[in-house]
PyMOL Python script that loads the backbone (N, CA, C, O; Angstrom):
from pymol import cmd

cmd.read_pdbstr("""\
ATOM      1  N   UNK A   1      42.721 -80.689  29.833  1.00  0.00           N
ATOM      2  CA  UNK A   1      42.853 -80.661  31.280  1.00  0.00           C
ATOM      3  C   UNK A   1      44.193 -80.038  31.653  1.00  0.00           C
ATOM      4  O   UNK A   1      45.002 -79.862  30.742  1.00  0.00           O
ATOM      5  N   UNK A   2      44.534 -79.662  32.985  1.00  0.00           N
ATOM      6  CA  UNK A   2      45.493 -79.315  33.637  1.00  0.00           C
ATOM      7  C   UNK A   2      46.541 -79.813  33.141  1.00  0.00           C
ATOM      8  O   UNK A   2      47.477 -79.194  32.634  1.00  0.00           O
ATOM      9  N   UNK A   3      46.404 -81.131  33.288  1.00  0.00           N
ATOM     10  CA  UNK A   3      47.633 -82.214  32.970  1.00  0.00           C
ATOM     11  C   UNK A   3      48.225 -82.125  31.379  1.00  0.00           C
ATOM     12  O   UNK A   3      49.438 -82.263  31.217  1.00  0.00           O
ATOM     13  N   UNK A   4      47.276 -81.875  30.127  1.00  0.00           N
ATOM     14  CA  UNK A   4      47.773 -81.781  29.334  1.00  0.00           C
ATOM     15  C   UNK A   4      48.594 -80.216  28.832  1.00  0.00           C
ATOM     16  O   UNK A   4      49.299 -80.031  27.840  1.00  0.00           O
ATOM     17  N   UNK A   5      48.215 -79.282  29.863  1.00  0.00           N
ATOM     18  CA  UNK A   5      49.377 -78.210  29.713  1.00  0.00           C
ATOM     19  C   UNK A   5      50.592 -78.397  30.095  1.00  0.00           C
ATOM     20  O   UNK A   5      51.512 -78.430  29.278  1.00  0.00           O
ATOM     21  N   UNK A   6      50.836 -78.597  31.819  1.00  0.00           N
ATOM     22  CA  UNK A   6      51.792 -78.928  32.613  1.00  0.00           C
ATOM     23  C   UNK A   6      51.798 -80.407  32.950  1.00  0.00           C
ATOM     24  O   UNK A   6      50.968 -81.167  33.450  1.00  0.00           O
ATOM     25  N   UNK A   7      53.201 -80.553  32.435  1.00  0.00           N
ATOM     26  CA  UNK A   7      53.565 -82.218  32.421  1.00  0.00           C
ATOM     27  C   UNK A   7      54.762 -82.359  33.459  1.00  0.00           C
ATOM     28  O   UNK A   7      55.952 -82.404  33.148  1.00  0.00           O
ATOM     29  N   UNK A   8      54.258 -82.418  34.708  1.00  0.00           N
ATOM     30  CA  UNK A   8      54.019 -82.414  35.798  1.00  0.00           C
ATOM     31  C   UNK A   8      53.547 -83.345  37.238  1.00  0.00           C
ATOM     32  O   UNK A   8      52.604 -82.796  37.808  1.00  0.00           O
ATOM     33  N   UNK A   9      53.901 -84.314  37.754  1.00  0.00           N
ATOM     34  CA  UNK A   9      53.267 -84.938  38.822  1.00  0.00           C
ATOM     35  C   UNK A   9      52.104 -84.109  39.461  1.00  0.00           C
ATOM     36  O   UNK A   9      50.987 -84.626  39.442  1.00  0.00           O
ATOM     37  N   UNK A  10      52.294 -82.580  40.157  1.00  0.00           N
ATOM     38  CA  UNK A  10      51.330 -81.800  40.666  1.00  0.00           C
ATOM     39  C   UNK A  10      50.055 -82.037  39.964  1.00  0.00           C
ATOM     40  O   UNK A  10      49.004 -82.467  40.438  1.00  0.00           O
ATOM     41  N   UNK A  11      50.386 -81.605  38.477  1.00  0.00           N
ATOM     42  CA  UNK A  11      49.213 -80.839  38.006  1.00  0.00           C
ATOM     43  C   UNK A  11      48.617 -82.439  37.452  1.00  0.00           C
ATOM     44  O   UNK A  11      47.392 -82.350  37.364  1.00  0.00           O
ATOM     45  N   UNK A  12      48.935 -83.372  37.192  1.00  0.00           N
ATOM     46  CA  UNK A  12      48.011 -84.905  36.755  1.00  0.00           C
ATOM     47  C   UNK A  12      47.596 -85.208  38.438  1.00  0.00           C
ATOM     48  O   UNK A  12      46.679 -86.028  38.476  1.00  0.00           O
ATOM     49  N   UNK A  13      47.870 -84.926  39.309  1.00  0.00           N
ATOM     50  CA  UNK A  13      47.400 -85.223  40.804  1.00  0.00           C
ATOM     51  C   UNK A  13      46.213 -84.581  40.825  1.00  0.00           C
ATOM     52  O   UNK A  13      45.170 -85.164  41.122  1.00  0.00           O
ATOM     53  N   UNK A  14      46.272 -83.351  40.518  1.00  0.00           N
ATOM     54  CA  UNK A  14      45.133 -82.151  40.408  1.00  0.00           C
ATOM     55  C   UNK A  14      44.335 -82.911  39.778  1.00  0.00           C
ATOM     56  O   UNK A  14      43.532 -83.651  40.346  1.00  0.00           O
ATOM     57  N   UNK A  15      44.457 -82.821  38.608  1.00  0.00           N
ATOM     58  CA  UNK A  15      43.416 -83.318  37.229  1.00  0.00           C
ATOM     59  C   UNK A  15      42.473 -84.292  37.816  1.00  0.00           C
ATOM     60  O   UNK A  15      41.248 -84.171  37.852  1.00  0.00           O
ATOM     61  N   UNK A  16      43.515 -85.732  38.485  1.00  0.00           N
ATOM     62  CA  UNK A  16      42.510 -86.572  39.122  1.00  0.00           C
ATOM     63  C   UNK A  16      41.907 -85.822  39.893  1.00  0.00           C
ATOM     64  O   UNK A  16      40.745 -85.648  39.526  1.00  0.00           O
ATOM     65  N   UNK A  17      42.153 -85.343  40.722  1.00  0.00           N
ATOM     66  CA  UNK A  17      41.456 -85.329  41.912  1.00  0.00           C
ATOM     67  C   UNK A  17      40.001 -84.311  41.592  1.00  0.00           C
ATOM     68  O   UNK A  17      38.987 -84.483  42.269  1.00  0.00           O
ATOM     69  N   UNK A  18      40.049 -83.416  40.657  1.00  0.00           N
ATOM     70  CA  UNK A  18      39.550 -82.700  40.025  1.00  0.00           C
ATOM     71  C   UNK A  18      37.878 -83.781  39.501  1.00  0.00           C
ATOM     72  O   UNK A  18      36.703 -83.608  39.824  1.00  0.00           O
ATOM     73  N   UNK A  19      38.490 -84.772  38.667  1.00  0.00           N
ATOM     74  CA  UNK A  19      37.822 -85.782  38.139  1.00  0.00           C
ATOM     75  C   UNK A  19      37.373 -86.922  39.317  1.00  0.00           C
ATOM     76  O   UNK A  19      36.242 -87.344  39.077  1.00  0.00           O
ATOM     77  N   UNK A  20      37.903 -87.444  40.372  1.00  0.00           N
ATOM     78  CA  UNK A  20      37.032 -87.763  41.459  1.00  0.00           C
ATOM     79  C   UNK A  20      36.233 -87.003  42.155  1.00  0.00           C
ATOM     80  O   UNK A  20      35.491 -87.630  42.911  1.00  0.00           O
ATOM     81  N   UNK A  21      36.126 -85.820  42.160  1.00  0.00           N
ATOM     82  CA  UNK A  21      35.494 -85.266  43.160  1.00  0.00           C
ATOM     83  C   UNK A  21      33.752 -84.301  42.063  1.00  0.00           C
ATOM     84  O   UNK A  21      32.769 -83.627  42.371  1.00  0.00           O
ATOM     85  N   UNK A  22      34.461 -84.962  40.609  1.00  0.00           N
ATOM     86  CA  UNK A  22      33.048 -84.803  39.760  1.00  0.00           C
ATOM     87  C   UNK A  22      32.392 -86.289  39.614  1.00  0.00           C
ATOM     88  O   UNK A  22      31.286 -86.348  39.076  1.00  0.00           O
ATOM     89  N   UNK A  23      32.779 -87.043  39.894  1.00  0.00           N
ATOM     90  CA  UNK A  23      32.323 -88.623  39.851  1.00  0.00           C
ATOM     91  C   UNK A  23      31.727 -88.704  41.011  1.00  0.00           C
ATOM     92  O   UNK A  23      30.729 -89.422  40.941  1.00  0.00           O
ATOM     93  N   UNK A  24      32.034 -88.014  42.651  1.00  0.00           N
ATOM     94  CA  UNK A  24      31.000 -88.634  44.101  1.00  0.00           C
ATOM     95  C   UNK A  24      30.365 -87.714  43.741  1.00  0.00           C
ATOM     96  O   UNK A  24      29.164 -87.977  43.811  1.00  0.00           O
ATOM     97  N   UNK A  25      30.684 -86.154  43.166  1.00  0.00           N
ATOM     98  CA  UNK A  25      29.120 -85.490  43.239  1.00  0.00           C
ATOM     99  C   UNK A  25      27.834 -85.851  42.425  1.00  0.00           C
ATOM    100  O   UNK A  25      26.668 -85.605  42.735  1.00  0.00           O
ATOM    101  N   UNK A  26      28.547 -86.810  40.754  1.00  0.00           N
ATOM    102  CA  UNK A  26      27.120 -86.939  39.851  1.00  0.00           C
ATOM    103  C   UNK A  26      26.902 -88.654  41.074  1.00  0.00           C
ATOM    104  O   UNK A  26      25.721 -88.979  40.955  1.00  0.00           O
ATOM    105  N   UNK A  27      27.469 -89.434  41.835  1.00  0.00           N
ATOM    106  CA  UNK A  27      27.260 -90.192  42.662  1.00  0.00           C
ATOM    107  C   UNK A  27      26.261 -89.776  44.087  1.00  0.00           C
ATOM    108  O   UNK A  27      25.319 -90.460  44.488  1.00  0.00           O
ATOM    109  N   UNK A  28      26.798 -88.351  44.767  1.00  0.00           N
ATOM    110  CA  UNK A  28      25.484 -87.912  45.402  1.00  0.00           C
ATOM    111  C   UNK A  28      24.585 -87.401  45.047  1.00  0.00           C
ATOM    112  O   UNK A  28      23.854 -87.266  46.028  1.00  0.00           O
ATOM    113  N   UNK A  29      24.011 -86.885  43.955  1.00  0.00           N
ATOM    114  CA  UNK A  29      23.388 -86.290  43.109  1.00  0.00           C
ATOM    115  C   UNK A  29      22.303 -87.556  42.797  1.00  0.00           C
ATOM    116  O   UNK A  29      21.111 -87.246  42.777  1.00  0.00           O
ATOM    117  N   UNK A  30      22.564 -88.555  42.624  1.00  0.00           N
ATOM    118  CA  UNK A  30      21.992 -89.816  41.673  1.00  0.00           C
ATOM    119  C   UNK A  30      21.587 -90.685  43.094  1.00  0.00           C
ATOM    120  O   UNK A  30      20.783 -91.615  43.034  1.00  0.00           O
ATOM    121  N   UNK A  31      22.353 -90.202  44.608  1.00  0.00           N
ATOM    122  CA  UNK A  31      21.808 -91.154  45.581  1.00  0.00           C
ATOM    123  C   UNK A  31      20.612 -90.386  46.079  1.00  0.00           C
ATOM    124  O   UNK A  31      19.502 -90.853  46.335  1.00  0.00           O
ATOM    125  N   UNK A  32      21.070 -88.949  46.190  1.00  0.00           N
ATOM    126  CA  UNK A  32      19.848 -87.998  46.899  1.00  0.00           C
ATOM    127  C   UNK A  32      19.071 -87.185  46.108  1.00  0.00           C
ATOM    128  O   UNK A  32      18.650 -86.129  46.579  1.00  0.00           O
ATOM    129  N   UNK A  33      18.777 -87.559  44.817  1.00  0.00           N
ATOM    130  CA  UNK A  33      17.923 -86.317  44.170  1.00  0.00           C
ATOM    131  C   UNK A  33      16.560 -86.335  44.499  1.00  0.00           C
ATOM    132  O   UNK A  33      15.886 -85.309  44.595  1.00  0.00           O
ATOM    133  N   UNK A  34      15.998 -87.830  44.732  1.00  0.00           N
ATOM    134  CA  UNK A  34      15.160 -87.912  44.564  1.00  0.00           C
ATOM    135  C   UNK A  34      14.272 -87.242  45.846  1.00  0.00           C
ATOM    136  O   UNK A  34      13.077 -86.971  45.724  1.00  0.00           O
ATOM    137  N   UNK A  35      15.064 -87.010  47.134  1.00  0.00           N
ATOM    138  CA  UNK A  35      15.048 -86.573  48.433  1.00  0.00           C
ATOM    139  C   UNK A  35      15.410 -84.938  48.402  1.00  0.00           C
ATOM    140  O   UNK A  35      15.295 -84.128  49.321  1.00  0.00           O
ATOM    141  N   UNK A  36      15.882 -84.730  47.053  1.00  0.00           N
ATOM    142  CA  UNK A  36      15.783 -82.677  47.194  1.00  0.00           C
ATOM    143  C   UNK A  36      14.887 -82.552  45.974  1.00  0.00           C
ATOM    144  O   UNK A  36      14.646 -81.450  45.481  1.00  0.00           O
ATOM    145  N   UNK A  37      14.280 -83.949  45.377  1.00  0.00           N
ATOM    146  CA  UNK A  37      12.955 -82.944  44.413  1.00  0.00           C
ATOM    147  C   UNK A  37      11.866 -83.193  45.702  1.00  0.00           C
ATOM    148  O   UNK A  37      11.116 -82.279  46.043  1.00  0.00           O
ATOM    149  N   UNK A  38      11.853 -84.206  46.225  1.00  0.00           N
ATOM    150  CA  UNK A  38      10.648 -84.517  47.493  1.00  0.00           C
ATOM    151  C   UNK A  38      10.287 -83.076  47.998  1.00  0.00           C
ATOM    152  O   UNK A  38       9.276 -82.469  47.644  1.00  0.00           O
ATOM    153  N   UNK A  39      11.530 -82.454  49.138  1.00  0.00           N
ATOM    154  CA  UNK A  39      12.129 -81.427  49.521  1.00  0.00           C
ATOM    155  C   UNK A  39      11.815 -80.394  49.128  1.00  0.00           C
ATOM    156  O   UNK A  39      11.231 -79.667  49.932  1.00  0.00           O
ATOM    157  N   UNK A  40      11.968 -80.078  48.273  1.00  0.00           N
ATOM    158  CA  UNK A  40      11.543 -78.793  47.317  1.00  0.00           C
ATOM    159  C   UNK A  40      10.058 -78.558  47.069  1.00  0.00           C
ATOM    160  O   UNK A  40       9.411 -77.510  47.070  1.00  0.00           O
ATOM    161  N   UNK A  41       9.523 -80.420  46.754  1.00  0.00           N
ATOM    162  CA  UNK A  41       8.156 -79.700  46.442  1.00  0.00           C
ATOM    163  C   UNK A  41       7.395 -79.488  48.004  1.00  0.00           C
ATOM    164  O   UNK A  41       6.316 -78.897  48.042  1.00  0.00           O
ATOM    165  N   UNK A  42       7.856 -79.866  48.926  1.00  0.00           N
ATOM    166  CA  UNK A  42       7.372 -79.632  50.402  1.00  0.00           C
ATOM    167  C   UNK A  42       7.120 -78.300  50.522  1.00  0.00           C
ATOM    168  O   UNK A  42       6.015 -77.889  50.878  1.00  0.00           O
ATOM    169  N   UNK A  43       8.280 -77.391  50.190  1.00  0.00           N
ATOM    170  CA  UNK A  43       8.694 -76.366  50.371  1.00  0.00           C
ATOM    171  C   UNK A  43       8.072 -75.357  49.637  1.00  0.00           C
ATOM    172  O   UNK A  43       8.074 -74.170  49.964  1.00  0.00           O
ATOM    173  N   UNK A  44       7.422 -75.932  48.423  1.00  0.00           N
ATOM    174  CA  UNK A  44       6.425 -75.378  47.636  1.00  0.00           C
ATOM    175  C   UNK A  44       5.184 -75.295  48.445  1.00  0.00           C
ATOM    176  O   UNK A  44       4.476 -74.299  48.595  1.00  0.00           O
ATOM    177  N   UNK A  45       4.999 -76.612  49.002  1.00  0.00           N
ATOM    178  CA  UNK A  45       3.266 -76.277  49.293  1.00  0.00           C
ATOM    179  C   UNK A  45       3.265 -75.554  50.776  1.00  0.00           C
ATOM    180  O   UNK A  45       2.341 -74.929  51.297  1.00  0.00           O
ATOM    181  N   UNK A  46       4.677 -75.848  51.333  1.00  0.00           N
ATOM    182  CA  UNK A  46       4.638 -74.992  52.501  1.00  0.00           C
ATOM    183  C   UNK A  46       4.654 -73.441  52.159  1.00  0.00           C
ATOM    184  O   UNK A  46       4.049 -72.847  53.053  1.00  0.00           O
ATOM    185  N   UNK A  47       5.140 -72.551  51.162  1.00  0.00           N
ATOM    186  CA  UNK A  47       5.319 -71.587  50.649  1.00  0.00           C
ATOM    187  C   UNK A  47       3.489 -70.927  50.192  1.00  0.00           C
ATOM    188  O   UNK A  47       2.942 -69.859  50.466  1.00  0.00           O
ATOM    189  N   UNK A  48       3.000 -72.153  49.408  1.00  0.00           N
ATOM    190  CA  UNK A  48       1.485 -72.106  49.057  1.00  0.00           C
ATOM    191  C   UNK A  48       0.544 -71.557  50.401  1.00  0.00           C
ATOM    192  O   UNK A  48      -0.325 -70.699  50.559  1.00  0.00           O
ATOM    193  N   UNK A  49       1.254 -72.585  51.282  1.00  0.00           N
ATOM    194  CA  UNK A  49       0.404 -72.392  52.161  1.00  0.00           C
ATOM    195  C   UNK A  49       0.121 -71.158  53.398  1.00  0.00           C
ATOM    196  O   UNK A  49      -0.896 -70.822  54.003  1.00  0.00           O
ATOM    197  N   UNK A  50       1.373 -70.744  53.430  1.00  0.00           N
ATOM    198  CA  UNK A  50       1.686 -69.329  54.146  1.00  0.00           C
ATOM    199  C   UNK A  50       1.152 -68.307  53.350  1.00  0.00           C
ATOM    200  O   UNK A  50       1.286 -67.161  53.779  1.00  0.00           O
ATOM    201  N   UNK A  51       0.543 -68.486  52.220  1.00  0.00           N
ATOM    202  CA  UNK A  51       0.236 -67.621  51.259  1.00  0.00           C
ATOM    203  C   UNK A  51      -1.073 -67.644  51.751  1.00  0.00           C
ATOM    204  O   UNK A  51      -1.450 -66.899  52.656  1.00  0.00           O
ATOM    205  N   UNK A  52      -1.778 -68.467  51.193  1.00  0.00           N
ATOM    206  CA  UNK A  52      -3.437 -68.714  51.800  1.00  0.00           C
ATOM    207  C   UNK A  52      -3.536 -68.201  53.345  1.00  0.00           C
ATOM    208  O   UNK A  52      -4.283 -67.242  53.542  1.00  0.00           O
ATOM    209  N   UNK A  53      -2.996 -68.638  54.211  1.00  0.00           N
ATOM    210  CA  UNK A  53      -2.998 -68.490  55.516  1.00  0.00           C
ATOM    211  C   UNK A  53      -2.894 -66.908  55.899  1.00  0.00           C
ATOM    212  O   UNK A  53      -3.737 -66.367  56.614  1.00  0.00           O
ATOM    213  N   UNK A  54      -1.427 -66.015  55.180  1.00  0.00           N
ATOM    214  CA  UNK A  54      -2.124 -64.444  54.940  1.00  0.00           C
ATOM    215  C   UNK A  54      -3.041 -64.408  54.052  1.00  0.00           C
ATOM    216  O   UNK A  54      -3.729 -63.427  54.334  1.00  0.00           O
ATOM    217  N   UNK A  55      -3.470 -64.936  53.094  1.00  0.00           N
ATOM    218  CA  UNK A  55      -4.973 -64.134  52.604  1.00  0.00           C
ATOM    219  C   UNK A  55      -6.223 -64.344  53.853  1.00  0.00           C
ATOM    220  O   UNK A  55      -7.252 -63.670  53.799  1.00  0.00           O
ATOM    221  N   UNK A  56      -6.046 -65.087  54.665  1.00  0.00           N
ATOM    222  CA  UNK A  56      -7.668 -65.392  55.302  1.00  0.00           C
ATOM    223  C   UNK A  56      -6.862 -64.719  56.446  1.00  0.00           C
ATOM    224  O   UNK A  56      -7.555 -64.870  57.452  1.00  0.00           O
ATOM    225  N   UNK A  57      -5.682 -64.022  56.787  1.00  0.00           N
ATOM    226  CA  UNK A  57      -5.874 -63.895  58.229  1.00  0.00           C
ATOM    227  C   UNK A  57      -6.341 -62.235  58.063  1.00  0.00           C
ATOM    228  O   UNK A  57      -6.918 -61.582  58.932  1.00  0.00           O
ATOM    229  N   UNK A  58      -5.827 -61.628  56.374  1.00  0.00           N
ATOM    230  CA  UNK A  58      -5.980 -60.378  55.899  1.00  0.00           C
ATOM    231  C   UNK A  58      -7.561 -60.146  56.070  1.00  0.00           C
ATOM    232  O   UNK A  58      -8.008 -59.059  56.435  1.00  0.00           O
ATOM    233  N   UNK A  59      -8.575 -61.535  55.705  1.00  0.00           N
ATOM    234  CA  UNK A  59      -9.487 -61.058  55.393  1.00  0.00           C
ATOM    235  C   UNK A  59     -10.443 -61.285  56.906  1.00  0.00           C
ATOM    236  O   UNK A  59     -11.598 -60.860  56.864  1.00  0.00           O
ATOM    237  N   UNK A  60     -10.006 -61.880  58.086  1.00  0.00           N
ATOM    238  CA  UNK A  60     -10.331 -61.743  58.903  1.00  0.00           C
ATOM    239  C   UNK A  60     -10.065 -60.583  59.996  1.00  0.00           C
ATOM    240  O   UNK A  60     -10.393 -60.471  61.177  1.00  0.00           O
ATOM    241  N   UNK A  61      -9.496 -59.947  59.304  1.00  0.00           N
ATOM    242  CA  UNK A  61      -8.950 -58.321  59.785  1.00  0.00           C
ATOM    243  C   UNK A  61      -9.692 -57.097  59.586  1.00  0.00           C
ATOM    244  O   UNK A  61      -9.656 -56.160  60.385  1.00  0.00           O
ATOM    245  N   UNK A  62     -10.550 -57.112  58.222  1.00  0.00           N
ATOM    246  CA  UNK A  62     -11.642 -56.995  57.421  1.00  0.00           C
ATOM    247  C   UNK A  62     -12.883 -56.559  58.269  1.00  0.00           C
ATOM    248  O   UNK A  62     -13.601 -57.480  58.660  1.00  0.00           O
ATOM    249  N   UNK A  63     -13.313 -54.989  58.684  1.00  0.00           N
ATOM    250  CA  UNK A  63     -14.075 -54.665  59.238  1.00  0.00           C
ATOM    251  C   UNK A  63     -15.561 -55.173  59.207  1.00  0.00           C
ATOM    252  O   UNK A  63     -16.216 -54.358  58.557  1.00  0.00           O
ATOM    253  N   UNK A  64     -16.173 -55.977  59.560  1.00  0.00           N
ATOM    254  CA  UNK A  64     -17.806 -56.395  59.470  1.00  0.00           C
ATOM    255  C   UNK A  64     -18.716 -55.416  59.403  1.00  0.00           C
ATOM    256  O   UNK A  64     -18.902 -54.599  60.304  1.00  0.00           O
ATOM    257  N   UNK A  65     -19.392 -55.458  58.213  1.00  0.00           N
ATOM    258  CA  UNK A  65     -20.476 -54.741  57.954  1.00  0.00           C
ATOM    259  C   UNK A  65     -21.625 -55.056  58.974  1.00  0.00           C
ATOM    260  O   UNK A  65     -21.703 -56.237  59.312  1.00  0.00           O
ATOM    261  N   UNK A  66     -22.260 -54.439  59.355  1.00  0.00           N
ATOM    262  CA  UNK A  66     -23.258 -54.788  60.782  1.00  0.00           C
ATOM    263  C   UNK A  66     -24.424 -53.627  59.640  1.00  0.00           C
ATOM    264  O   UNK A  66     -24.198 -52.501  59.197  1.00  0.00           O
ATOM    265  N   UNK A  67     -25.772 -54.624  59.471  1.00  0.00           N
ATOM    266  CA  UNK A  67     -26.923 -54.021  58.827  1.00  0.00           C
ATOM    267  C   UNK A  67     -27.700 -53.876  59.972  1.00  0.00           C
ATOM    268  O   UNK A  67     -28.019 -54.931  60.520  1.00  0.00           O
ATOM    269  N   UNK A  68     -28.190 -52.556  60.607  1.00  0.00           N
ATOM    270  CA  UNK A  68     -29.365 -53.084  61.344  1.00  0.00           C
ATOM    271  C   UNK A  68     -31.060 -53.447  60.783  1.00  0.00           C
ATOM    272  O   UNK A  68     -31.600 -53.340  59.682  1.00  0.00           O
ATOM    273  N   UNK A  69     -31.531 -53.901  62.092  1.00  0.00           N
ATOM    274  CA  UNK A  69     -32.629 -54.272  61.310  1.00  0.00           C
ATOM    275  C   UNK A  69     -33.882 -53.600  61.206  1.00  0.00           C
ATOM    276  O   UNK A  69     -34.363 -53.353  62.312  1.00  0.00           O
ATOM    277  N   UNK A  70     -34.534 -53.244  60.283  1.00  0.00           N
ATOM    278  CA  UNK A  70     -35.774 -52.651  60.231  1.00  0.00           C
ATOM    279  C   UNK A  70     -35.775 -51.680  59.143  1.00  0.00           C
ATOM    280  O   UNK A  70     -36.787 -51.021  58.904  1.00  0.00           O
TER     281      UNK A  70
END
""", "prot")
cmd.dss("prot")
cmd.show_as("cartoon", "prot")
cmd.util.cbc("prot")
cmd.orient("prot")
């Protein structure tokens, strides 16, 4: 770490702070993951679904064959 190059007040201030601020993120990470895999897969089927939604609007665009009769 920092601290073990420069022996230093600054640079062991750093180091911590360095090392708290990797401890609240694996801490928000572990409170909200389960709310950005939710999230994500939303975002999947919303993605799915804009997909389907241009295939049928493509194929309702799709000139009609008209047979007459006889």
């Amino acid at each position: 770490m920092l601290s073990g190059l420069l022996k230093n007040d600054t640079a062991i201030d750093v180091s911590i702070g360095i090392m708290n601020a990797f401890v609240e993120m694996r801490r928000f990470i572990s409170a909200y993951g389960k709310t950005f895999e939710r999230l994500t897969t939303v975002e999947y089927k919303l993605l799915e679904h804009d997909r389907k939604f241009d295939e049928l609007f493509d194929l309702i665009k799709l000139p009609v064959l008209r047979i007459s009769p006889g």
